[in-house]
Every structure is written in structure tokens, then in C-alpha cells.
VMD Tcl script that draws the C-alpha trace (Angstrom):
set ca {
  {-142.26 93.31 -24.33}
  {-144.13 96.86 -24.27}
  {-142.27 99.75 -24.86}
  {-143.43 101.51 -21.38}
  {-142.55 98.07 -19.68}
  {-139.95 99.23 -16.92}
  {-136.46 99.13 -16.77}
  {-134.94 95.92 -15.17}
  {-131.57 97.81 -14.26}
  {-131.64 100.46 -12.28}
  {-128.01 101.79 -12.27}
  {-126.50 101.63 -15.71}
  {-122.54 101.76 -17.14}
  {-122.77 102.35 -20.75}
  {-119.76 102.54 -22.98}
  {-120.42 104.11 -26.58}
  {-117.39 103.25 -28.79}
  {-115.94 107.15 -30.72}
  {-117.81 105.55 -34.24}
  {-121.02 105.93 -32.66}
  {-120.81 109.46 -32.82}
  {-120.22 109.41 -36.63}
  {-121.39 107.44 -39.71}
  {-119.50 103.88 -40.54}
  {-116.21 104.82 -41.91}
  {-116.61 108.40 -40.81}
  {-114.51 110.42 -38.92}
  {-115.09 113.25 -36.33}
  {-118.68 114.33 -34.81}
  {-121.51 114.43 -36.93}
  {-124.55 116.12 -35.49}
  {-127.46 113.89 -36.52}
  {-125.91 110.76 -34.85}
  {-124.69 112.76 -32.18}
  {-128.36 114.45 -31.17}
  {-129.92 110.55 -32.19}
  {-127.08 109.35 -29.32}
  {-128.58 112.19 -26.81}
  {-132.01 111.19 -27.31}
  {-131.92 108.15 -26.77}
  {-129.70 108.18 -23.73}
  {-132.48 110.93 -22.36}
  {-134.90 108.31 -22.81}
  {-132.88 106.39 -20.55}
  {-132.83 108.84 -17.92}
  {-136.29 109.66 -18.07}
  {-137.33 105.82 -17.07}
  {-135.36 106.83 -13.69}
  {-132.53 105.27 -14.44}
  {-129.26 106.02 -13.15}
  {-126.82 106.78 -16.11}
  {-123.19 107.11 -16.60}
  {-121.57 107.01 -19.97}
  {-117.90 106.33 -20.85}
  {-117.00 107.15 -24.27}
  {-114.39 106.16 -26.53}
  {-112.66 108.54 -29.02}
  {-111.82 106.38 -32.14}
  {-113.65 108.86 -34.22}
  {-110.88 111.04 -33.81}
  {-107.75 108.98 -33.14}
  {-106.71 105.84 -31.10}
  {-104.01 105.83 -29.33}
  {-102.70 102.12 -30.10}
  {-102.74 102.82 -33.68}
  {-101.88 106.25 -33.82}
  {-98.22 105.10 -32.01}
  {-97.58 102.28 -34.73}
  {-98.29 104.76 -37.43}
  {-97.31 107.59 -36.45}
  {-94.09 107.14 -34.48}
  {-94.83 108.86 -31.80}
  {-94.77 107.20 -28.59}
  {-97.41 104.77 -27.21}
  {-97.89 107.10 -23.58}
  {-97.84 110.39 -25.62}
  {-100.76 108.87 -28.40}
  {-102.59 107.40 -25.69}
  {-103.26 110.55 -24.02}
  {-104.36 112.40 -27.45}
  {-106.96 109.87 -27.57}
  {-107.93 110.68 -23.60}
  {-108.33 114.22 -25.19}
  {-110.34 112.83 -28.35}
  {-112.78 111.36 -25.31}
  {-113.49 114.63 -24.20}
  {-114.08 116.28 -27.58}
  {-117.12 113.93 -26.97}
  {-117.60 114.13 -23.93}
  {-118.97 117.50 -23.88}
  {-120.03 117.74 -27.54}
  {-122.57 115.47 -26.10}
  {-123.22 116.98 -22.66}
  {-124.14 120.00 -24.56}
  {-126.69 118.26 -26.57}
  {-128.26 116.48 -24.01}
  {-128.74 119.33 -22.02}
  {-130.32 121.22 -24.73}
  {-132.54 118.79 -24.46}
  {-133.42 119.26 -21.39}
  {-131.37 116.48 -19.28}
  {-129.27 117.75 -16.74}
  {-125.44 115.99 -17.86}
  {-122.30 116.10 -16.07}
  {-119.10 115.49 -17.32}
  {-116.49 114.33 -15.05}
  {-112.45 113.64 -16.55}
  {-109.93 111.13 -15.56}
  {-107.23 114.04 -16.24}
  {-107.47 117.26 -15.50}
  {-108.92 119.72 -17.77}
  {-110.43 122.13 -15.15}
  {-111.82 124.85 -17.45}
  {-114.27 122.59 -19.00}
  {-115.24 119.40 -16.93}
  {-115.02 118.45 -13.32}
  {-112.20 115.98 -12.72}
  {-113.66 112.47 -11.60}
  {-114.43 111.95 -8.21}
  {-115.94 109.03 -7.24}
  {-117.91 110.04 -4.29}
  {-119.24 113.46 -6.49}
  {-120.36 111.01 -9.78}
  {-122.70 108.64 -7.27}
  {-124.41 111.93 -5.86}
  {-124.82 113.80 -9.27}
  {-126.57 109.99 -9.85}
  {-128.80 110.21 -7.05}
  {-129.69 113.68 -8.21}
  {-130.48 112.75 -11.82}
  {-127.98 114.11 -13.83}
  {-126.52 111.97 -16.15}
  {-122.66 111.33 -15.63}
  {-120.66 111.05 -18.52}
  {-116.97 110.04 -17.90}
  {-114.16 110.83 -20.22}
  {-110.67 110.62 -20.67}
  {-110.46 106.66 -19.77}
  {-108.92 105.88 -16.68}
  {-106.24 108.32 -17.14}
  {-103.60 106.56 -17.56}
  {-101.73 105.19 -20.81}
  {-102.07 101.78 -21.95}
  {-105.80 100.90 -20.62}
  {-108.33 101.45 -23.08}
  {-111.57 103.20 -22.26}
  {-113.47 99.80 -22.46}
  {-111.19 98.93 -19.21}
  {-112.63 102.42 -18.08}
  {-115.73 101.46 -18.25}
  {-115.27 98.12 -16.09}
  {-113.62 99.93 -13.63}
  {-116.29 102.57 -13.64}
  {-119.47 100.50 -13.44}
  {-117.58 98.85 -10.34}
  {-117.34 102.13 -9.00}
  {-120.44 103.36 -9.10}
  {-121.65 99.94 -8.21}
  {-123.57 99.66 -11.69}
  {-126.51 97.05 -11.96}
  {-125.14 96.49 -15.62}
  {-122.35 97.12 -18.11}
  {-123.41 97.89 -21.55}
  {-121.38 98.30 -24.47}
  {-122.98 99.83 -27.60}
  {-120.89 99.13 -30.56}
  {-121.39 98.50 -34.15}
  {-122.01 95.01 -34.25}
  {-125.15 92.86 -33.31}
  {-123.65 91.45 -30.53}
  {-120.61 88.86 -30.07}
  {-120.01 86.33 -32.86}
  {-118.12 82.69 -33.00}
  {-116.12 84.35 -35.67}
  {-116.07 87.69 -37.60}
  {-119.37 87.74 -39.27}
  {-117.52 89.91 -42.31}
  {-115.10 86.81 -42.97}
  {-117.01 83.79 -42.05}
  {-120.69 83.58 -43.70}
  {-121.26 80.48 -40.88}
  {-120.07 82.26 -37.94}
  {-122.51 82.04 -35.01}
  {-124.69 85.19 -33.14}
  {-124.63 84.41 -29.39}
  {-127.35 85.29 -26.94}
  {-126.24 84.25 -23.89}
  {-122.94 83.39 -22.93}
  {-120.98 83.50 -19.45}
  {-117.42 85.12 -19.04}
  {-115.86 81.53 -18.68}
  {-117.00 81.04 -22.64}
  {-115.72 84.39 -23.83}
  {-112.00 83.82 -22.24}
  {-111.49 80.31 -23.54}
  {-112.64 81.47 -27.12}
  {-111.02 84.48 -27.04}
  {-114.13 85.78 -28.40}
  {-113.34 89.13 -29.57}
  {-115.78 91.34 -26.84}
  {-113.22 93.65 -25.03}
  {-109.39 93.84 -23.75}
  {-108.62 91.04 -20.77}
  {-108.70 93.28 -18.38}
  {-112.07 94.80 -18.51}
  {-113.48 91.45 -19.16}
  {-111.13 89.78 -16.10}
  {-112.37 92.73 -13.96}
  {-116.31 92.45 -15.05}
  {-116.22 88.39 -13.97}
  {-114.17 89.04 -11.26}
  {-116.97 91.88 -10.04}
  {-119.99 89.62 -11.20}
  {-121.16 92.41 -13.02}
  {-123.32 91.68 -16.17}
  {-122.33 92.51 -19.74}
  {-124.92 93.31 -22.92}
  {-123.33 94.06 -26.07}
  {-125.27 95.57 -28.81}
  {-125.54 97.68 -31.81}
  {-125.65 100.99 -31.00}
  {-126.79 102.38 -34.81}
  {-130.40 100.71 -34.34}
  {-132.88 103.18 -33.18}
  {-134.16 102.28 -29.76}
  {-131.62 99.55 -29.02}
  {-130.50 101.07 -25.67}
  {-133.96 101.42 -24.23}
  {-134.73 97.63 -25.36}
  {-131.93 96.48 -23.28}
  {-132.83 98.26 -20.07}
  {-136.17 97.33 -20.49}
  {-134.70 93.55 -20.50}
  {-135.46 92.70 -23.94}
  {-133.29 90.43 -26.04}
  {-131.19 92.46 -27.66}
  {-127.65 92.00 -28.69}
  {-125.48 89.58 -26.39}
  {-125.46 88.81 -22.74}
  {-122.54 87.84 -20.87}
  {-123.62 86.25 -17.46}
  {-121.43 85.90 -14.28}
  {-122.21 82.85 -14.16}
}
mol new
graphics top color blue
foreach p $ca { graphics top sphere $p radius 0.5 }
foreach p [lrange $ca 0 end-1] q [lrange $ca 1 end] { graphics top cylinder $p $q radius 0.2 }
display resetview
């Protein structure tokens, strides 16, 4: 498929897991993945595409895992991982905008000094605008990770597609790290993923993305141009249909 084909989504949901914004095993921001993630989500925009972004904050701390560790209650660890979200959040707001692409960033909790809280009604018309929307701090509450965020936000907004840009190729029969034999898969429906248990996101983002008949790609974020090939339609990564 040509690279100036068109996009085949028009309104887009993508979640980019906290590692994106640093190298494998890294921790924090680093600034040359972090200006390679703003790029490439301003060629996005640029197509005409409407974009929202939810990130995720394990490059700073998450909140499950922070609680067993740690001691510190579950409630209290999941809302310094909210926080970690916004750390990116606007870390990559700024970028983009440098850039030249108008960026919004709306919170799920209220940190009024530097984002706008999230407001359903304001996110669809800085969409129709052009800005791109990029949505932190989860759904604001504990216990719900940011990938059920971003189910509940691409309902929302009433997104054409839900991508999640991880890591990974796309969604395996088995680990690909523990079994040399497990399988890629290209296209699978929702139905498939819940009686494997395939490892893709929590039950309730993927019980809410079936239940909303809302398309899922999963990809790896860390190849250049991967995000683009997926609007564009390409094969890229994993698609879970509704159907």
C-alpha cells in the first residue's frame, strides 16, 4: 500500500503503554523516543485524522506493582501512577506542539494548573477543531488500568478504532520469549481472545470494546512508521474484529 494512500479510520483512540516513552528496560522520559512518539503521532494528525491519545505511566511506576512492593496501599499507588500519566501527558503535549500540532491535554483528576480536566463534550470539539487530545490520568479512579481508559474513551468519543501501541508485534498463542512455537495472529475476533485468555488487555477493556463493536489493532509501537501503517489500513500488528 502507498505511503500517501489515505487513512481508513477517521477518528482514532490510541493507547501508548509508559515504555514507549523510554528505551526497553528504561525508566523515565527519554527525549529521542519521546520527540520520535510526537512525530509520528503529527503525522497522524496531518492525514486529517481525528486523534486522542491515552497514555500509560509504567515508565515511572504502576500502581498494581508498586502496592505489592511497596506496602503502600493499592488506591493510594494507583493514583501515583494517574500522576506518572500526566508526567507524560504533557511532556508530550509540549513536544508536539513545538512541532507545530496544536495538543490538548485533558485529566481524569483534577490538576487545574496544568491540564484541563476531561470533559467529554470539550475533547469531541477540540477534535473537530484539530487539536490532538491527549487524555491522562486513566479513568480516575483506582483499580482500572489506563488500557480500560482507553476503551472507555474511544467509546466516548465514538472512535472509528482502538489502537494499542505496545512493545510486542502484535498478540501471540503464547509468550513469544518462552515458547519458540508460539503463534503471531493477524486477525482474530474478541470471542477468540476471551476463551484463550490471550494476554491483549484487562477483561474489562476488552468486555467493553466487544460489547461497543469497536475494533482493536495491536502493534509495536518501537518500529518507525508503524502507527501511520495502521491508519492507512495496512497489515500491521494484530486485529481484533467485532465479529
Amino acid at each position: 500500500m502507498s505511503q500517501t494512500a489515505p487513512p481508513v479510520y477517521k477518528r482514532v483512540l490510541l493507547k501508548i503503554s509508559g515504555e514507549g516513552f523510554c528505551p526497553e528496560g528504561g525508566f523515565g522520559i527519554e527525549a529521542g523516543e519521546l520527540e520520535g512518539i510526537a512525530r509520528e503521532l503529527i503525522e497522524i494528525a496531518q492525514m486529517g485524522v481525528k486523534l486522542a491519545v491515552v497514555v500509560g505511566g509504567g515508565n515511572f511506576i504502576r500502581g498494581a506493582t508498586f502496592a505489592e512492593d511497596g506496602h503502600i496501599p493499592r488506591a493510594t499507588a494507583d493514583y501515583m501512577g494517574m500522576l506518572a500519566t500526566v508526567l507524560n501527558a504533557v511532556a508530550l503535549q509540549e513536544t508536539m506542539e513545538r512541532l507545530g500540532q496544536p495538543t490538548r491535554v485533558m485529566s481524569a483528576i483534577g490538576i487545574y494548573s496544568v491540564c484541563e480536566p476531561f470533559i467529554r463534550r470539550r475533547a469531541t470539539r477540540h477534535l473537530e477543531k484539530g487539536r490532538a487530545v491527549i487524555l491522562a490520568a486513566g479513568t480516575g479512579n483506582p483499580f482500572f488500568t489506563t488500557d480500560t481508559c482507553a476503551a472507555l474513551r474511544a467509546t466516548e468519543i465514538g472512535a472509528d478504532v482502538l489502537l494499542k501501541a505496545t512493545k510486542v508485534d502484535g498478540i501471540y498463542s503464547a509468550d513469544p520469549k518462552k515458547d519458540k512455537d508460539a503463534t503471531l495472529y493477524r486477525d482474530i475476533t474478541y470471542e477468540q481472545v476471551l476463551r484463550d485468555k490471550l494476554a491483549v488487555m484487562d477483561l474489562t477493556a476488552i468486555t467493553l470494546a466487544m460489547e461497543r463493536k469497536i475494533p482493536l489493532v495491536v502493534f509495536n509501537l518501537k518500529v518507525p512508521g508503524n502507527i501511520a501503517r495502521v491508519v492507512r489500513g495496512e497489515k500491521v500488528g494484530t486485529k481484533i474484529n467485532p465479529k
